[in-house]
C-alpha positions in Angstrom: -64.4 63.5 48.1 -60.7 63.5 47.4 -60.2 59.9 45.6 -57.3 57.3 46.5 -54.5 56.2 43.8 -52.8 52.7 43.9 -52.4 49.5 42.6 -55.4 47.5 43.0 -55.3 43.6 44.1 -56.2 42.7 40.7 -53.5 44.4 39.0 -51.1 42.8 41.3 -52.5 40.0 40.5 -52.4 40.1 36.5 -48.9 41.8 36.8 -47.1 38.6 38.8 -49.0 36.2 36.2 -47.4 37.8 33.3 -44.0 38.0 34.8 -44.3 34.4 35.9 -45.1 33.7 32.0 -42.1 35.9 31.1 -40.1 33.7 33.1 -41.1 30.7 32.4 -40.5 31.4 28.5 -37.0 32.5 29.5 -36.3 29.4 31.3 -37.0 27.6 28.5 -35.6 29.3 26.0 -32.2 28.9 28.1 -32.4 25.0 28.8 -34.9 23.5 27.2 -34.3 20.8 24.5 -33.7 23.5 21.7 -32.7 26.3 24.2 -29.7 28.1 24.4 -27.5 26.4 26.8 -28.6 23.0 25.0 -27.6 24.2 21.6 -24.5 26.1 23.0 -23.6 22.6 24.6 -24.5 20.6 21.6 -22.2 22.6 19.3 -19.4 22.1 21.6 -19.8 18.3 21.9 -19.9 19.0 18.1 -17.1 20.8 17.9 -15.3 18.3 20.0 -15.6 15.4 18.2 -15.0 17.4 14.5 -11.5 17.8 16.3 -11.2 14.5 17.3 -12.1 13.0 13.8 -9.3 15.5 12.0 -6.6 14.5 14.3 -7.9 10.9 13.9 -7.8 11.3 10.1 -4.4 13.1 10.3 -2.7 10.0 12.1 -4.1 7.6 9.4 -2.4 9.8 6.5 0.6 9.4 8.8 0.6 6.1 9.4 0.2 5.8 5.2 3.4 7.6 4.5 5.3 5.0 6.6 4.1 2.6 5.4 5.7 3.5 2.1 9.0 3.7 3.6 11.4 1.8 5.3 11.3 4.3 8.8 8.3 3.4 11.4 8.0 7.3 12.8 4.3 7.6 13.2 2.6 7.6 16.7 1.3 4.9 18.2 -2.7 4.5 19.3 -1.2 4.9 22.4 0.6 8.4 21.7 -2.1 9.9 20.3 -5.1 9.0 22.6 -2.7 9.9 25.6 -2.4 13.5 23.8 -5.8 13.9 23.0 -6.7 13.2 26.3 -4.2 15.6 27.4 -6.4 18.4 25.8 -9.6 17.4 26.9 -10.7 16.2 23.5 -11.6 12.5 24.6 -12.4 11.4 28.4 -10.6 9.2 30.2 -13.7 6.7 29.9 -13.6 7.3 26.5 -10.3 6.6 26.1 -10.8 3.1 27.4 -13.5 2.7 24.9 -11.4 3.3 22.1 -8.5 0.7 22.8 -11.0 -1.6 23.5 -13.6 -1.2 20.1 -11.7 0.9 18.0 -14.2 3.8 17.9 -15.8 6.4 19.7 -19.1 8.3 19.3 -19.3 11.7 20.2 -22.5 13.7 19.1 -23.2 13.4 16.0 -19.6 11.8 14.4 -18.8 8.4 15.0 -14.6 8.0 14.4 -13.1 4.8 13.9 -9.6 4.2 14.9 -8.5 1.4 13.1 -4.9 1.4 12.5 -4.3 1.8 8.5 -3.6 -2.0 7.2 -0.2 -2.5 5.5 -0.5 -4.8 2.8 1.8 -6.5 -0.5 0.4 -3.4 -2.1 2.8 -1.3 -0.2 6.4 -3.4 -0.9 8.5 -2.7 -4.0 10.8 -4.7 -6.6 13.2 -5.9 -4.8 11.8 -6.6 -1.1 12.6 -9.7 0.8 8.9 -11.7 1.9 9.1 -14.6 4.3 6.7 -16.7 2.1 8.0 -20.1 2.9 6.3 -20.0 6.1 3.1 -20.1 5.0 3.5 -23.2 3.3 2.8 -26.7 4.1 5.4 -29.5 2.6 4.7 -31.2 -0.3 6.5 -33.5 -2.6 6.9 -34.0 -6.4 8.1 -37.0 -8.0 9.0 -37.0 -12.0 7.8 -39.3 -13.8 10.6 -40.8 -16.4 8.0 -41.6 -18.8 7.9 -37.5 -19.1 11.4 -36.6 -17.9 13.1 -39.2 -20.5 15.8 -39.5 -17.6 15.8 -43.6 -16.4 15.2 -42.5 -12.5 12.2 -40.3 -10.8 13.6 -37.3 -9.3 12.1 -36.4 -5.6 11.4 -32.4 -5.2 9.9 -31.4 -1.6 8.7 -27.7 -0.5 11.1 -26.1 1.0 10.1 -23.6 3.8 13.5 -22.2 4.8 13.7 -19.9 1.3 13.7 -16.6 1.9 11.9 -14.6 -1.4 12.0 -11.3 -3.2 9.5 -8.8 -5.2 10.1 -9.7 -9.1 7.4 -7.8 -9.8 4.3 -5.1 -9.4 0.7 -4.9 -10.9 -1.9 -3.1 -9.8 -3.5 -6.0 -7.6 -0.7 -8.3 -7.8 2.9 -8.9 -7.0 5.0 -11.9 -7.7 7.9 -13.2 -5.8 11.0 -15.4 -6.5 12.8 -17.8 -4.0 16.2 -16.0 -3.4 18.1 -19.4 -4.2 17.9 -22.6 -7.0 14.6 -24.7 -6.0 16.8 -28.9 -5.8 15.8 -32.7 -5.6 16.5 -33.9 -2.7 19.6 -35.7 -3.5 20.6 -31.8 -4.3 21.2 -32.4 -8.4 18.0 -30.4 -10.2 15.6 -31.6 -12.3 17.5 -33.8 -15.1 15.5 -33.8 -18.5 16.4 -36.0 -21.2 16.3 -36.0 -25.2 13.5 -35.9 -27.0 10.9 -36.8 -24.2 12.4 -34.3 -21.8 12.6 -31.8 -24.3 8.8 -32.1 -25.2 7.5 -32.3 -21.9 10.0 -29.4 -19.6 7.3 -26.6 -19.6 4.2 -28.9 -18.5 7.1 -30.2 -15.6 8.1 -27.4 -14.9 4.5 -25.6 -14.4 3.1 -29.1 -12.3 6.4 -28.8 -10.1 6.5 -25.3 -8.7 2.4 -25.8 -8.9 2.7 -29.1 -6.6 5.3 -27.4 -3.9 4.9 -23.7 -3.8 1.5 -22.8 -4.9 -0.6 -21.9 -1.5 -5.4 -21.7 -1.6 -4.5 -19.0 0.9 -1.9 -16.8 -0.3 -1.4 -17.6 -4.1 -0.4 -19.2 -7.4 3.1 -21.0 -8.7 4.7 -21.5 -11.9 7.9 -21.8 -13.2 9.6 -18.8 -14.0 10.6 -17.6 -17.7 13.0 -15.9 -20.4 10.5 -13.4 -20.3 10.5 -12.5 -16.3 14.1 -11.7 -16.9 13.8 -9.7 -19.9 11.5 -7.6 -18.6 13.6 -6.7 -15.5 16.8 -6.4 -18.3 14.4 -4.6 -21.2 15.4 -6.8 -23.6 13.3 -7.8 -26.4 14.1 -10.4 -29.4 12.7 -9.2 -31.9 14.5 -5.6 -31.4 18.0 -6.6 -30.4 18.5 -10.1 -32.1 19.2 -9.8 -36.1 18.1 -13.7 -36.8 15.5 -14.1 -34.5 12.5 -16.0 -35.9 14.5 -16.5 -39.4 12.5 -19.3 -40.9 14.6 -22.9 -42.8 12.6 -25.2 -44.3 13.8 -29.1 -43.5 13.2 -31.7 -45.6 15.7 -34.3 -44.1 16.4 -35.2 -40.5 13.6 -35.3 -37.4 12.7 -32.2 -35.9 10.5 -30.7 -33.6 7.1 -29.2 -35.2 5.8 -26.9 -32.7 2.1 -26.8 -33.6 2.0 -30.7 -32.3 5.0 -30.7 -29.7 6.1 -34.0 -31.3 9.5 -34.8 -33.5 8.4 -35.8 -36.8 11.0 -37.2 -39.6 10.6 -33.9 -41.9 11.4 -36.3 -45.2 8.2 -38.0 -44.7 5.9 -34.4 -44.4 5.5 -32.8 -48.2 7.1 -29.9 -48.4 9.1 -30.6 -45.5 8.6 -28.9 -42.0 9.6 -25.0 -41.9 11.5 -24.0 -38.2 11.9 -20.6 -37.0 15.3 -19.9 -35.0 14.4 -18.8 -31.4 17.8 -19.0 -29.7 19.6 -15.7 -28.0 22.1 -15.0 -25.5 23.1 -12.4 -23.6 25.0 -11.0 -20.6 22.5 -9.7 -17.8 23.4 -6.1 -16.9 24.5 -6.4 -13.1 22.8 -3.3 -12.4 19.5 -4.8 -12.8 17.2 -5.3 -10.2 17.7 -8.9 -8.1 20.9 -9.2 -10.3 22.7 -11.0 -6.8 19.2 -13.7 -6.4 18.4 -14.5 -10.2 22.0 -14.4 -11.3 24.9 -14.3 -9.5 23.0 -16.5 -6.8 22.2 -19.2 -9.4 25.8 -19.6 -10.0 26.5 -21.4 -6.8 24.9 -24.3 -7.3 27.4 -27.6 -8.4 25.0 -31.0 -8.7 26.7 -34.1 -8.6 29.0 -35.8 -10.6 26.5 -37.5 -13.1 26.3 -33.3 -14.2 26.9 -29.8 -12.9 24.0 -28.3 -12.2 24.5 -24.6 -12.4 21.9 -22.1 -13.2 18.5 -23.2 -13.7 15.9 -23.9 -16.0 13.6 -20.9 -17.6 10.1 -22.5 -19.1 10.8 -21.9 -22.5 12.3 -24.2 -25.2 14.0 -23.2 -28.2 15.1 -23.8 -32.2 18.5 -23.6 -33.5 19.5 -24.5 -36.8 22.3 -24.0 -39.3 22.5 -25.8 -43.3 22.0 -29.4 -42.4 21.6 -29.2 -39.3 19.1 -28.0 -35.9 19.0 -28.5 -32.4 16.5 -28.5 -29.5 17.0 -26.6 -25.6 15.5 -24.7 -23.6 16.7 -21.2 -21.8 18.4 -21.0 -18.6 20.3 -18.8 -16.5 23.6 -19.5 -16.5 27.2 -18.4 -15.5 25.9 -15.0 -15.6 23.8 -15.0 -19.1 20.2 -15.8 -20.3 21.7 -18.5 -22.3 20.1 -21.9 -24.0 21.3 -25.2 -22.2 23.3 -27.8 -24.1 21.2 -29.6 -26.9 18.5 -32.2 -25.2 18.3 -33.2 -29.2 20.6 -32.9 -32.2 19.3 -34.2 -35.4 21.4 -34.0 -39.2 20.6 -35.4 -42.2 21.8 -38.8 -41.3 20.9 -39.2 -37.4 20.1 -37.9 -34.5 21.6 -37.6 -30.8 19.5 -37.2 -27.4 21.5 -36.0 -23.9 20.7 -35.1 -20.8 20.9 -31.8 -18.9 20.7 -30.6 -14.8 19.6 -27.7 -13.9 17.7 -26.2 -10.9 14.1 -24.8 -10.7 12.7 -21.3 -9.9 9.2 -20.7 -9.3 7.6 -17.3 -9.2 4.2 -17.1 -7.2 2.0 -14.2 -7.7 0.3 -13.1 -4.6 -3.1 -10.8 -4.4 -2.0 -7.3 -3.0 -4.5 -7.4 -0.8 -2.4 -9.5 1.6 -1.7 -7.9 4.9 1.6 -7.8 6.1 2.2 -8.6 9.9 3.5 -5.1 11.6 4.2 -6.1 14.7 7.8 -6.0 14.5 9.0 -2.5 13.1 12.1 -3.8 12.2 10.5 -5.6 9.6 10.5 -3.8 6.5 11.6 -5.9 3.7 14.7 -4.7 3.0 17.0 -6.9 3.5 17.1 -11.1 4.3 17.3 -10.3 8.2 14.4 -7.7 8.1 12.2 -9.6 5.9 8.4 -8.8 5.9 6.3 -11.4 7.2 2.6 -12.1 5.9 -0.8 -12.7 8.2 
């Protein structure tokens, strides 16, 4: 008999299974967790939020290099999340998100969009810092038993003074006042004679300590010959022939100052040996802050009891010729780092005490960590009007 040819029932059968299996494994090696389409949509979400983080990155360089100048030309948070939306790179939910915590996760990156912080770290010599505002008033009354001058003196914080960059460390700067720190009867801080003369750096220190120091912000002291040497590159022992020249006295009451006392040098064996400390010089106008430490200072008049003009640097000094020496400190005056007139003159045969006026200048040193408040662009520290302000 002739025999039939065909597909049996059962190879039907086991030819549907297969191709059921073979499409099954297709399926899921198209959209299953680790299938195709799931990786392919994975490494675009990946790919997505790599170009979100570089243009994110991108605007924080940019908003760096402005804040080393004096031009605000980097985008806003608004600009750029209304361009990257523009390109599809964030959603408009996303967007939201954003403004309102600062970041964004998208797959596997999460970006933070905090706007890079200016702080004190980014001002230079020179810039103008609304400091005062951050203080709270205090006063400061001398004490006559340390001044040597017969009345107390009344010295109150004043918030209105605008201040300047004196100078840069690496996590510090220090600011002046732009004007002469006054009693409030407008005459200075008098010093007299022998007391006085003993006493001006400790009352000078406790001064600008007491009215312009801040827990918050930072530190005060009185400023010094130094501050202004640096800023002038002068140094004494280079440019000043008789500096620290050594007489020994053994007649007349001078200052020893190992003790800080006035001792009668006849009565020490041996007698007392001084070192001359005095200088002077002109301050180059070219220097920086030469209109707020010195030309500035020069417009000061006290009142009639003495012309206070210039003001007093925390240092004290020793002049001294054959019979003779004499006791000041250094100021700033009529355009010079210059000594003030004698608080004590002492010969052979006596000795004479006086009193001198002159204002106060404290320089405050402030971490720079300190943010500075950006809301207002026009605020860039470069001159009184645009002066930066602090958080």
């Amino acid at each position: 008999m002739r025999r039939n040819k065909g597909i049996t029932l059962i190879a039907l059968v086991i030819t549907i299974i297969v191709l059921l299996i073979l499409a099954a494994v297709s399926i899921a090696t198209l959209t299953g967790e680790n299938g195709i389409l799931s990786q392919a949509n994975k490494a675009k979400i990946e790919t997505r939020g790599a170009s979100v983080e570089e243009e994110c990155n991108l605007w924080k360089i940019n908003q760096e290099m402005d804040n080393k100048t004096t031009e605000e030309t980097a985008q806003t948070l608004q600009e750029l999340l209304d361009s990257l939306e523009e390109r599809n790179l964030i959603t408009a939910e996303e967007k939201e998100t954003i403004k309102e915590t600062g970041e964004i996760t998208i797959g596997s990156k999460t970006i933070n969009f905090e706007k890079v912080k200016k702080t004190l770290n980014n001002v230079k010599v020179g810039d103008y810092i609304n400091y005062g505002e951050k203080l709270s008033v205090q006063t400061y009354i001398t004490n006559v038993d340390e001044t040597g001058y017969d009345e107390q003196q009344t010295f109150q914080t004043n918030k209105n003074m605008l201040w300047r960059v004196i100078s840069k460390g690496e996590e510090y700067i220090e600011i002046v006042p732009t004007t002469n720190v006054l009693s409030v009867d407008n005459t200075g801080l008098y010093l007299k004679g022998k007391v006085g003369f003993v006493n001006e750096e400790k009352i000078l220190k406790e001064l600008c300590e007491k009215l312009y120091s801040s827990e918050t912000y930072g530190t005060a002291r009185s400023i010094q010959v130094n501050d202004i040497n640096k800023l002038t590159n002068f140094d004494p022992e280079r440019d000043v022939e008789y500096y620290l020249t050594s007489k020994i006295f053994t007649a007349g009451i001078v200052w020893d100052k190992e003790s800080n006392t006035f001792i009668d040098s006849k009565e020490v064996e041996g007698g007392i040996t001084l070192q001359r400390t005095d200088y002077i010089y002109d301050v180059d106008k070219s220097i920086d802050l030469y209109d707020t430490l010195i030309e500035e200072s020069n417009k000061h008049q006290g009142d009639d009891r003495n012309s206070t003009v210039g003001y007093w640097l925390a240092d004290r000094c020793t002049i001294f010729d054959t019979n003779e020496a004499s006791f000041r400190t250094f100021t700033i005056l009529n355009g010079k780092v210059a000594t003030s007139h004698w608080l004590v003159y002492s010969y052979d045969w006596g000795l004479y005490e006086e009193t001198n006026s002159y204002g106060v200048r404290p320089v405050v040193r402030l971490n720079s960590n300190i943010e500075i408040d950006t809301t207002d662009k026009t605020k860039n520290g470069t001159s009184e009007e645009s002066a930066y302000h602090l958080k």
